[in-house]
N, C-alpha and C positions, 0 to 999 in steps of 0.2 A: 649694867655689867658689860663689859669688855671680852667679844669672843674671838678666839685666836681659831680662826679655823686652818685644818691641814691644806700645806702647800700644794698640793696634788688638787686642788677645787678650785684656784685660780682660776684655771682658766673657764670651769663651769660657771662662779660667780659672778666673772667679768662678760660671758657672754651676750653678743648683740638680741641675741635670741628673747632673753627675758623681756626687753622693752619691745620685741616685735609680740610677742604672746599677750602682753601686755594692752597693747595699742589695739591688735586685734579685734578685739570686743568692742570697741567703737563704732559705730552706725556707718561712720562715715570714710572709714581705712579700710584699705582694700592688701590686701598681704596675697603678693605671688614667693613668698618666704618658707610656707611652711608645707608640712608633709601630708595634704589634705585629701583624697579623693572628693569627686563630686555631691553634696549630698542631698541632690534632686533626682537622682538614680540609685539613691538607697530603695531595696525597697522595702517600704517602711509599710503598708499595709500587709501585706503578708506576711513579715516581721511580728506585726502588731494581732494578726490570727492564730500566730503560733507561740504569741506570750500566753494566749490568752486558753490555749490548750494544754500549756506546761503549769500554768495556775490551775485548773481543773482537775488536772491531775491528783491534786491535793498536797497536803503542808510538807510532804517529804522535797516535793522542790526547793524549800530553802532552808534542806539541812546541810550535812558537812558530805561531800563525797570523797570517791577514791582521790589518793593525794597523785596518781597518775593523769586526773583527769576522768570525764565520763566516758565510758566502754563504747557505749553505742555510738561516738561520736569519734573516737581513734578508729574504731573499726571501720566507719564510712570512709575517713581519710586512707586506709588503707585499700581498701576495695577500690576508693576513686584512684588512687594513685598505681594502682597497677594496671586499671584501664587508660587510663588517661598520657600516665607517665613513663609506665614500663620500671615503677619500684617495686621491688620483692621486698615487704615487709612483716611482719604479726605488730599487733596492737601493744606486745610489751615493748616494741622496741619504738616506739610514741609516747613521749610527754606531753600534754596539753600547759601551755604556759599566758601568762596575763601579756599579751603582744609578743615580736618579733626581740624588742627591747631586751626584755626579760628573759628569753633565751640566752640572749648574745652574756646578760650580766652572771649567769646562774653558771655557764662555763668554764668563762673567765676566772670566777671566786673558786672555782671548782680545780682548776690545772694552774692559775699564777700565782709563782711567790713575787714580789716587788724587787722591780730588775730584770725580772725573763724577757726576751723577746719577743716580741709578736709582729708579723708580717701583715701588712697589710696592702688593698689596691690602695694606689695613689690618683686621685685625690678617691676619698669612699667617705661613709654615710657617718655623717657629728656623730647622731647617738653611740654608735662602735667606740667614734673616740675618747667621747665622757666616760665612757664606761673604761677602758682601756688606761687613761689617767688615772680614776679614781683609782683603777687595780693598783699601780702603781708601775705599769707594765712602760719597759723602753720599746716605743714604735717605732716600726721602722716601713716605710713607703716605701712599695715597688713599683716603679712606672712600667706604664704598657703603653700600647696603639688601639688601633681599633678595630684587631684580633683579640685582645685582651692583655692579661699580664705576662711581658719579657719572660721567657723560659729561662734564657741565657743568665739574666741577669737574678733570678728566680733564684735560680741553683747557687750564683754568687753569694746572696746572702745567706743560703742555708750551710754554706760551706763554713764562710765565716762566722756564723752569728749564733748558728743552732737553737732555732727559733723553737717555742712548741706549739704556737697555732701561725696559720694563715686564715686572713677573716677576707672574702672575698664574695663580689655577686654577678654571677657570669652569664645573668641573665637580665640586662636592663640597669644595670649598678646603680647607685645613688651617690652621686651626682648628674653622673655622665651621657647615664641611658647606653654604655658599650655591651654590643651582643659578644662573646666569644666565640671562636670560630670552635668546630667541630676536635681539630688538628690541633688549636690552643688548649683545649678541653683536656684533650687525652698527655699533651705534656703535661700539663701543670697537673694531675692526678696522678700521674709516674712521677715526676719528683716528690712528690708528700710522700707517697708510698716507700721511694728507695729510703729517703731520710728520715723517716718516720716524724715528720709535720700534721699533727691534725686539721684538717680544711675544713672550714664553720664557713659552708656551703650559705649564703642569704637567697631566699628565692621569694622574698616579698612583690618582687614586679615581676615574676613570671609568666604570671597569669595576662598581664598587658602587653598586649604586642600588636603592631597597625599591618601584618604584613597580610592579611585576611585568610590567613591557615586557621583551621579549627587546631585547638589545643593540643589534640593527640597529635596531629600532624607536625605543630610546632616542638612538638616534646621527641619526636622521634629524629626532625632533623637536628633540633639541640638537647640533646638529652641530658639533665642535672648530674652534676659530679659523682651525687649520689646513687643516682640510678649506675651509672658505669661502674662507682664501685662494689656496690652491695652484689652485682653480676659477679664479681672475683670474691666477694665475702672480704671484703678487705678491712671493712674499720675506720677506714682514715678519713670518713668526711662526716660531721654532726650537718644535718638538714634541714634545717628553719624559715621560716615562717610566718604568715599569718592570714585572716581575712579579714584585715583593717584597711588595705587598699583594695577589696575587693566586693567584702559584703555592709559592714558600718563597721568605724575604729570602736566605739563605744561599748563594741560588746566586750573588747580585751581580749580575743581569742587566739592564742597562736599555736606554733608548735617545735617541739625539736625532736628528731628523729634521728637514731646509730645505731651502733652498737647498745646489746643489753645491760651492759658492766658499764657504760658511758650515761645511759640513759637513766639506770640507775641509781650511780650516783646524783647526779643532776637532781632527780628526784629528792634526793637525799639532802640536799642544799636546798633546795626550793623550802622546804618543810618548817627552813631556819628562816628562809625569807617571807613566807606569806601563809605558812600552811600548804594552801591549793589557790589558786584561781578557779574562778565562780560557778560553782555548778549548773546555777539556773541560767548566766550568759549559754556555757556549753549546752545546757539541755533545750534551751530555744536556738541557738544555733542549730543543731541536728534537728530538730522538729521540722524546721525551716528550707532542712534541706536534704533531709529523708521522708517527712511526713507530710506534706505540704503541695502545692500547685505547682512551688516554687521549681524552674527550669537551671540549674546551673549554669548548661553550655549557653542555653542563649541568652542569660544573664552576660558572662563573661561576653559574649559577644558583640551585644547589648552596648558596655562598656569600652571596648576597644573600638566599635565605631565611633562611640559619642566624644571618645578622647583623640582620637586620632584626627575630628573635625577640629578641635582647639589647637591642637598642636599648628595644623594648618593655618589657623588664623593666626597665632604665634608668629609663626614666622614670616605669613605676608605684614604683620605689622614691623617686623623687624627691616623689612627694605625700605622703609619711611627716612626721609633724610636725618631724621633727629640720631639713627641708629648705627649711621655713615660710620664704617672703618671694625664693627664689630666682626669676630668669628666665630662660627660655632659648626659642628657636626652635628646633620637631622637623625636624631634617635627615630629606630624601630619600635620602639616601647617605652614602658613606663610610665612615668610621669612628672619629667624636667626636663627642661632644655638647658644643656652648659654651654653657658656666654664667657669669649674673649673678649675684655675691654680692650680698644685702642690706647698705645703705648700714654703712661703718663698717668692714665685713670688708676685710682686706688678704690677697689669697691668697700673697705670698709669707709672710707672720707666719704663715698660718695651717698652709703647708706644711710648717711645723717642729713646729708639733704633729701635725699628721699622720702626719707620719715617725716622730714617736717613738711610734705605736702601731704602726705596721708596717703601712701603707697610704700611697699617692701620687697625685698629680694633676699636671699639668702648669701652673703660675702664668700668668696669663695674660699677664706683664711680659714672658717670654720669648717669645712671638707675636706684638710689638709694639718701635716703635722712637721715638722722638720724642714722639710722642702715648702714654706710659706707658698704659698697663691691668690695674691692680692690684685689679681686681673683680671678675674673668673668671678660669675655670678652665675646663680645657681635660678632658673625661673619656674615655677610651677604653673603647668598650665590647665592642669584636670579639676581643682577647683574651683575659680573664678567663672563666672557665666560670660556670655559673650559683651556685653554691656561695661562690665566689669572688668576684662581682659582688655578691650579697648582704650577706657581711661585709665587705668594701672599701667597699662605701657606707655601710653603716651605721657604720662606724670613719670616716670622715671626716664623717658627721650629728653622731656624738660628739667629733669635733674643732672642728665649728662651734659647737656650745653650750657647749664648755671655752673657746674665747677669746671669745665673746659675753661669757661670764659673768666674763672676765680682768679686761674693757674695760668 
């Protein structure tokens, strides 16, 4: 049979992405492409004491729970998030959701008809934008610096365009790793406010940051959109999620945080989409980290050292002559580095020779929408080991001088 799939999946079907996921699973392929934390720093023993307490508990762990999510595990997130973050929240105004993903899709279904607007950073995170196609939504790129996203040019589009979200991450973004400046902050939450824009706040890399502030420290100098607005009671920013870069991706645990009547409905959508997400993920997640040995901060801590040494190695590998003429800005956090190819390079051409030595990169076409960026390559450096990192760059040095020398 002959299936005619909707035009809006193009560009999902055609994605470089599937043959890197693909390839992945081979012994011998090494992927600086995807969106991995390390996961020799999971930790998986103490993970593995507190399955083993949530199974003892008896069979009600794998029945159906609240479609909000488990109580005692919003209510950690709130209690953490007011010491840590400086957010004023209750537990009804928390979704527990299956990743960061699943947030971002459960809104979108939730506020677009096909044709709305939606603003977004330029370049910002694929998945947003698969989701944002499928809605059927016209995106539209806002460029920034590395203050964050143009005020000026902010305001331009909402004049014209009258957009209803903004999906943005002003903490470590995905691609870029840009911090927003304190001053960027406070503009870009007064325009959403005067225009009534909702800001789908992403704070998946917030927790990573190489600058050696403990997190409350870092949350007080950059403090989440959220936290700034819920001080005015304002509304205008949904707050997501997860601890897929932070604790294991595998448990699917994220979240979205607002308004009650926002979160609510969301709720309400979810229900159409999966039911709930997992109760027994959430109930060993909080075991883990209300009931357990388990340290949080010096976990997170833990993490921002170990990633911050890769990053370094990152970039001493990038002054190796194979890498002559690239540019990139050293991220604070996160966990990528955004590569400028030298003029002439196309990183989707070049991602095919790549591939076929048994190494990957993420194209920078797929971090971008309208405004193409076929110069840019996206590097992951928090999963690979050192060993790993080493001949994965050096195998993509030697895919830049095999198509230099094509061309």
């Amino acid at each position: 049979m002959k299936y005619f799939f909707a035009s809006r999946t193009n560009r999902l079907l055609s994605s470089p992405l599937r043959d890197i996921r693909e390839m992945s699973g081979r012994d011998y392929f090494i992927s600086l492409a995807e969106e991995l934390p390390a996961e020799e720093l999971f930790p998986f023993k103490l993970l593995e004491e507190a399955a083993v307490s949530v199974f003892s508990s008896g069979p009600s762990a794998l029945q159906y729970g609240e479609p909000a999510g488990y109580r005692p595990l919003r209510e950690w997130l709130d209690t953490d998030w007011n010491i840590r973050k400086d957010i004023r929240t209750v537990p009804e105004q928390i979704l527990l959701t299956t990743g960061t993903q699943q947030a971002i899709d459960l809104v979108m279904r939730l506020l677009l008809e096909p044709g709305d607007s939606v603003l977004v950073e330029h370049p910002t995170s694929p998945g947003c934008l698969e989701v944002l196609e499928m809605q059927g939504a016209k995106i539209v790129p806002v460029l920034g610096d590395s203050d964050g996203i143009l005020p000026d040019l902010l305001e331009h589009h909402m004049q014209q365009l009258r957009p209803k979200l903004l999906f943005a991450a002003p903490s470590f973004s995905n691609p870029t790793g840009v911090l927003w400046s304190m001053e960027r902050r406070e503009a870009v939450l007064d325009l959403c406010s005067r225009y009534g824009v909702l800001l789908v706040e992403d704070d998946s890399y917030g927790e990573l940051h190489f600058d050696g502030l403990e997190t409350a420290d870092f949350y007080r100098r950059f403090p989440s959109l959220f936290a700034l607005d819920t001080a005015d009671q304002g509304g205008h920013v949904l707050y997501i999620g997860s601890f897929s870069k932070t604790v294991a991706p595998a448990l699917r645990t994220g979240w979205a945080a607002g308004h009650p009547a926002l979160i609510q409905a969301m709720a309400s959508v979810k229900r159409i989409a999966d039911g709930q997400s997992s109760p027994m993920n959430q109930r060993l997640l909080y075991q883990l980290l209300a009931q357990s040995p388990f340290k949080w901060s010096d976990h997170l801590s833990m993490l921002n050292r170990e990633y911050k040494i890769r990053l370094k190695l990152m970039l001493e590998l990038l002054k190796r002559p194979g890498w002559k003429g690239v540019q990139y800005t050293i991220p604070k956090g996160g966990m990528y580095l955004w590569v400028q190819l030298p003029e002439g390079l196309d990183s989707g051409a070049l991602l095919k020779v790549a591939l076929s030595k048994g190494v990957s990169f993420l194209p920078g076409s797929l971090c971008s929408t309208g405004v193409q960026d076929h110069r840019h390559i996206r590097l992951n450096f928090s999963h690979p080991g050192r060993d790993e990192l080493l001949l994965g760059m050096n195998l993509i040095s030697e895919a830049i001088s095999e198509f230099t020398a094509r061309n």
